[in-house]
FIKOLZA-1660 file (N, C-alpha, C; in steps of 0.1 Angstrom, whole numbers, plus 5000, padded with zeros to 4 digits):
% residues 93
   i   px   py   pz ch aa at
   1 4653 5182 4906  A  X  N
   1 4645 5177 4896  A  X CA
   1 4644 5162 4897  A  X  C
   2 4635 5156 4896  A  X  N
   2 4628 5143 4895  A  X CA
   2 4636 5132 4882  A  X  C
   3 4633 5122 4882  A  X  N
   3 4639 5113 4873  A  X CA
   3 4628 5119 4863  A  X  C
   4 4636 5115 4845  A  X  N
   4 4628 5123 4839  A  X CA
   4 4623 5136 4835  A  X  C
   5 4625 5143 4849  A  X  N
   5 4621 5161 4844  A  X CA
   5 4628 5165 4833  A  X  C
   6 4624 5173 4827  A  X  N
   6 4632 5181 4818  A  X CA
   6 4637 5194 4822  A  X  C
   7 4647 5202 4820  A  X  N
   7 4657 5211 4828  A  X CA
   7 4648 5224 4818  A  X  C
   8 4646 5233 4821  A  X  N
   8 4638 5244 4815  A  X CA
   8 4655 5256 4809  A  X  C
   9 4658 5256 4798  A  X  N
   9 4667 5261 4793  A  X CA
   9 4669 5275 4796  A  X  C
  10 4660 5284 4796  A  X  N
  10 4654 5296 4802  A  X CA
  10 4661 5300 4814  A  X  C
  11 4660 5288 4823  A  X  N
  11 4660 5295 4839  A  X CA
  11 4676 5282 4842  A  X  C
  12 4682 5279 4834  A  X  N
  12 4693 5271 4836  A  X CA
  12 4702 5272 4822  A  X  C
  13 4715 5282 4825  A  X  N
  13 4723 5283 4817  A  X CA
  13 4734 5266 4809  A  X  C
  14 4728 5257 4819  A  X  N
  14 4736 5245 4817  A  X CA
  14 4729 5235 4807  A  X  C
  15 4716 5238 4807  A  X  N
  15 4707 5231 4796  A  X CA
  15 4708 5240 4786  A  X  C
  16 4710 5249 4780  A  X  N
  16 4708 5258 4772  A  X CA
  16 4719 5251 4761  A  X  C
  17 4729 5246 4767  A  X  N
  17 4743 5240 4761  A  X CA
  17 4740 5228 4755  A  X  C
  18 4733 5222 4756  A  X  N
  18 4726 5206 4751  A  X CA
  18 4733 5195 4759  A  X  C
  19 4737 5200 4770  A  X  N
  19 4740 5186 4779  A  X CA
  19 4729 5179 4787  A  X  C
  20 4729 5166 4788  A  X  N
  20 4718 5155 4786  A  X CA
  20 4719 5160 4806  A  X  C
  21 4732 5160 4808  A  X  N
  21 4729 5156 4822  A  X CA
  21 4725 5163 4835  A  X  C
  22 4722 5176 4827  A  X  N
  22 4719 5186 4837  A  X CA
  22 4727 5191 4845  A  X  C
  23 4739 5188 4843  A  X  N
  23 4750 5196 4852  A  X CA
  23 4757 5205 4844  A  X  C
  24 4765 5210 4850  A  X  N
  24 4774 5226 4843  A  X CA
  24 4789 5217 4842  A  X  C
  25 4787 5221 4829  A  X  N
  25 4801 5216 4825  A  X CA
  25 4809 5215 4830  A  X  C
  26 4816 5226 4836  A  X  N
  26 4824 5229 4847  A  X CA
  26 4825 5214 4856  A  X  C
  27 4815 5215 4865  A  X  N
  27 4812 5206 4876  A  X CA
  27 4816 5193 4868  A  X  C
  28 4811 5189 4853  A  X  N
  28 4811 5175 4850  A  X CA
  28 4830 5174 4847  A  X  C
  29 4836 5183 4845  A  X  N
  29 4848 5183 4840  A  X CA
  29 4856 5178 4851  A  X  C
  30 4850 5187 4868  A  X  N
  30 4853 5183 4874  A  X CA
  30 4854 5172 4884  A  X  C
  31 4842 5166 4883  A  X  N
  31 4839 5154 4890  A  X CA
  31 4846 5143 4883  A  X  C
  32 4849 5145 4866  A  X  N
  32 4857 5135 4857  A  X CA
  32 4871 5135 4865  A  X  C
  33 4876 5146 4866  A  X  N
  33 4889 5147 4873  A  X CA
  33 4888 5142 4887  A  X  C
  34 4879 5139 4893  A  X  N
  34 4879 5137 4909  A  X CA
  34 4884 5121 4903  A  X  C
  35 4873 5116 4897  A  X  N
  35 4876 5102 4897  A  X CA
  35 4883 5094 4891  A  X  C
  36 4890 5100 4879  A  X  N
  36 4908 5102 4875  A  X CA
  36 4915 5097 4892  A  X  C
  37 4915 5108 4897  A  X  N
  37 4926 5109 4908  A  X CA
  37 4923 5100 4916  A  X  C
  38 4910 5095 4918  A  X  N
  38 4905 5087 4931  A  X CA
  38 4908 5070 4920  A  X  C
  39 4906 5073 4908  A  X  N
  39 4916 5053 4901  A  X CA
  39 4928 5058 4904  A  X  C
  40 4936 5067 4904  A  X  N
  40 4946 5066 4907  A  X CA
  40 4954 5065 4920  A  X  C
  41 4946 5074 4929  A  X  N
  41 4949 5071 4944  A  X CA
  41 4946 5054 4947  A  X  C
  42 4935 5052 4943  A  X  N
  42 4932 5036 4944  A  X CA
  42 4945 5026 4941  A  X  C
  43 4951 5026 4928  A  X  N
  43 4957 5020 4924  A  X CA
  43 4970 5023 4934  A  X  C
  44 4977 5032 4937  A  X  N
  44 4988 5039 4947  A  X CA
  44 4986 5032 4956  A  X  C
  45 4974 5028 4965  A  X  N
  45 4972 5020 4976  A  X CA
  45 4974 5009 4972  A  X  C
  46 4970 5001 4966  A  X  N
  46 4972 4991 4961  A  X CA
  46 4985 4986 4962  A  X  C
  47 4994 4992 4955  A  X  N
  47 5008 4989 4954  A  X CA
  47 5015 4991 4967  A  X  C
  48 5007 4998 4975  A  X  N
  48 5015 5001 4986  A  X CA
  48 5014 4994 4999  A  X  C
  49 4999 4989 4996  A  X  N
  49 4999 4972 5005  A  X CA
  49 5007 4961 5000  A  X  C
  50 5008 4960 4987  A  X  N
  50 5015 4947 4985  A  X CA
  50 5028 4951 4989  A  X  C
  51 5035 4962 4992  A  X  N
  51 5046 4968 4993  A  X CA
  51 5047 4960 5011  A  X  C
  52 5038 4967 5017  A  X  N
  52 5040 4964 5030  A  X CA
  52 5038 4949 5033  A  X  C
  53 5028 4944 5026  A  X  N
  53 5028 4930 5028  A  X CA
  53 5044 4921 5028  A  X  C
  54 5049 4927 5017  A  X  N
  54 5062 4921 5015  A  X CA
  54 5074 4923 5026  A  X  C
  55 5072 4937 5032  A  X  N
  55 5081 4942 5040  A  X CA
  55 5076 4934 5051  A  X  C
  56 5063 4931 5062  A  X  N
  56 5064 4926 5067  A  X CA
  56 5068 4910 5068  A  X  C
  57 5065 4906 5052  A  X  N
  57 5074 4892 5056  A  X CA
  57 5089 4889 5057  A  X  C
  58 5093 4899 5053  A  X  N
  58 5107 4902 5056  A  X CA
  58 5106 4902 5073  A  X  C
  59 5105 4915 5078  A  X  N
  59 5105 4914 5087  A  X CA
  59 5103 4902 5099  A  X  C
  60 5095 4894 5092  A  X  N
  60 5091 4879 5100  A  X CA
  60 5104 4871 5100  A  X  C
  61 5108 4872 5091  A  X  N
  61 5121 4865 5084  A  X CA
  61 5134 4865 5089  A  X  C
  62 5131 4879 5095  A  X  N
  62 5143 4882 5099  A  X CA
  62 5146 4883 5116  A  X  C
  63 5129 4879 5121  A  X  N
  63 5125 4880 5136  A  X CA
  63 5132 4865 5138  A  X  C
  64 5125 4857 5129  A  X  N
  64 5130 4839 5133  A  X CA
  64 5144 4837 5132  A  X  C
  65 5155 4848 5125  A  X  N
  65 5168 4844 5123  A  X CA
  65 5174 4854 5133  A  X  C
  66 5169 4860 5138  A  X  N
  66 5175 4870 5153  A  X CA
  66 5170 4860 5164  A  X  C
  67 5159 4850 5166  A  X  N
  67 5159 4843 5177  A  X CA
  67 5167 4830 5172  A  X  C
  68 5168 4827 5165  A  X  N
  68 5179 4813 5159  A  X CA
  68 5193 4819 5165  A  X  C
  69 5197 4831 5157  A  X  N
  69 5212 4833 5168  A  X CA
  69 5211 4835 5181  A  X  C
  70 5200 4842 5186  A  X  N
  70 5203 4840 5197  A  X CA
  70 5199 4826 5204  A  X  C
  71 5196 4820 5201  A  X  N
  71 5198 4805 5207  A  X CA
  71 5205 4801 5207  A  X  C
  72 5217 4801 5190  A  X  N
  72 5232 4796 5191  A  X CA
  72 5234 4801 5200  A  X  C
  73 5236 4815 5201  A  X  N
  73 5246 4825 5210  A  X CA
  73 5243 4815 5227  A  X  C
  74 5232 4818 5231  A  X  N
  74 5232 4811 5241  A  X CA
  74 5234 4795 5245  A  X  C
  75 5235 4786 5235  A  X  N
  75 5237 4775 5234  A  X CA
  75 5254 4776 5232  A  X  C
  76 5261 4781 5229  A  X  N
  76 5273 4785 5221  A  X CA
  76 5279 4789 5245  A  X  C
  77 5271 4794 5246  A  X  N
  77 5278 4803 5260  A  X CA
  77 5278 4795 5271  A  X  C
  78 5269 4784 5272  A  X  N
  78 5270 4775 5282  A  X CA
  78 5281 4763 5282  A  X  C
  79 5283 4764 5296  A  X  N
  79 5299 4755 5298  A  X CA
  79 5295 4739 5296  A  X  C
  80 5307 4732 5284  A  X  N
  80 5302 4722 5284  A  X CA
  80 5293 4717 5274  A  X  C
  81 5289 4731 5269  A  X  N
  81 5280 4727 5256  A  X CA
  81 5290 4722 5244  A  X  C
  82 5287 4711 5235  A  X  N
  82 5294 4713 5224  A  X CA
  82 5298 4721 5216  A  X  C
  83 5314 4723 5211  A  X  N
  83 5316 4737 5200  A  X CA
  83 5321 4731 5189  A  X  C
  84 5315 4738 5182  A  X  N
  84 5324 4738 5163  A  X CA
  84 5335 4741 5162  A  X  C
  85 5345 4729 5160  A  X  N
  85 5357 4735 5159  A  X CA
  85 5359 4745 5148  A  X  C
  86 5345 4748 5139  A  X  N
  86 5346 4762 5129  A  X CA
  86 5348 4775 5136  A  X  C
  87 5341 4773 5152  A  X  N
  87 5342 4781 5160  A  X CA
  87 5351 4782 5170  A  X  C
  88 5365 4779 5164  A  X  N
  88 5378 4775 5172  A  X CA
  88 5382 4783 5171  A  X  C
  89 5397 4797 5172  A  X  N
  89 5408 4802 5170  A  X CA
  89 5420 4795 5162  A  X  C
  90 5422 4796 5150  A  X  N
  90 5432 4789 5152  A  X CA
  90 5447 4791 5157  A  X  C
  91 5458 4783 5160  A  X  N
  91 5464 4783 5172  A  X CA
  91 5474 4793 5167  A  X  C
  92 5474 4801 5153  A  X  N
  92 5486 4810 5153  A  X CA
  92 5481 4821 5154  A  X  C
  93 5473 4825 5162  A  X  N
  93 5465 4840 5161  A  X CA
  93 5470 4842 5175  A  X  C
% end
């Protein structure tokens, strides 16, 4: 039907009911419920990028302080390089 038409009550059990929109209750009950779930799936995503957003700053965070030790580490291994005496033994061990 056309913008406008009128639904013939007769030959359509869903007009007969006084619904404006020409659909079967049913169907409107359920398309209400589709779009329930789909704000809520929406919303789920939502929290779940900011989720990962966070996780990967972490992970950035934790990439720059795995190559910082390892730079100590290798600065630390070469002969001649300066050492912290924090990184001494001390002499009763």
């Amino acid at each position: 039907m056309g913008p406008g038409a009128r639904c013939d009550p007769e030959a359509h059990a869903h007009c007969a009911s006084g619904s404006n929109t020409g659909m079967d209750p049913n169907i409107e009950q359920r398309l209400t419920d589709l779009e329930i779930k789909a704000s809520f799936t929406e919303d789920t995503v939502d929290q779940l990028n900011r989720v990962i957003v966070r996780q990967q700053q972490q992970i950035d965070q934790l990439l720059r302080e795995v190559i910082e030790l390892r730079r100590q580490t290798a600065n630390a291994a070469e002969p001649g390089a300066p050492r912290s005496l924090g990184d001494e033994r001390p002499p009763h061990y």
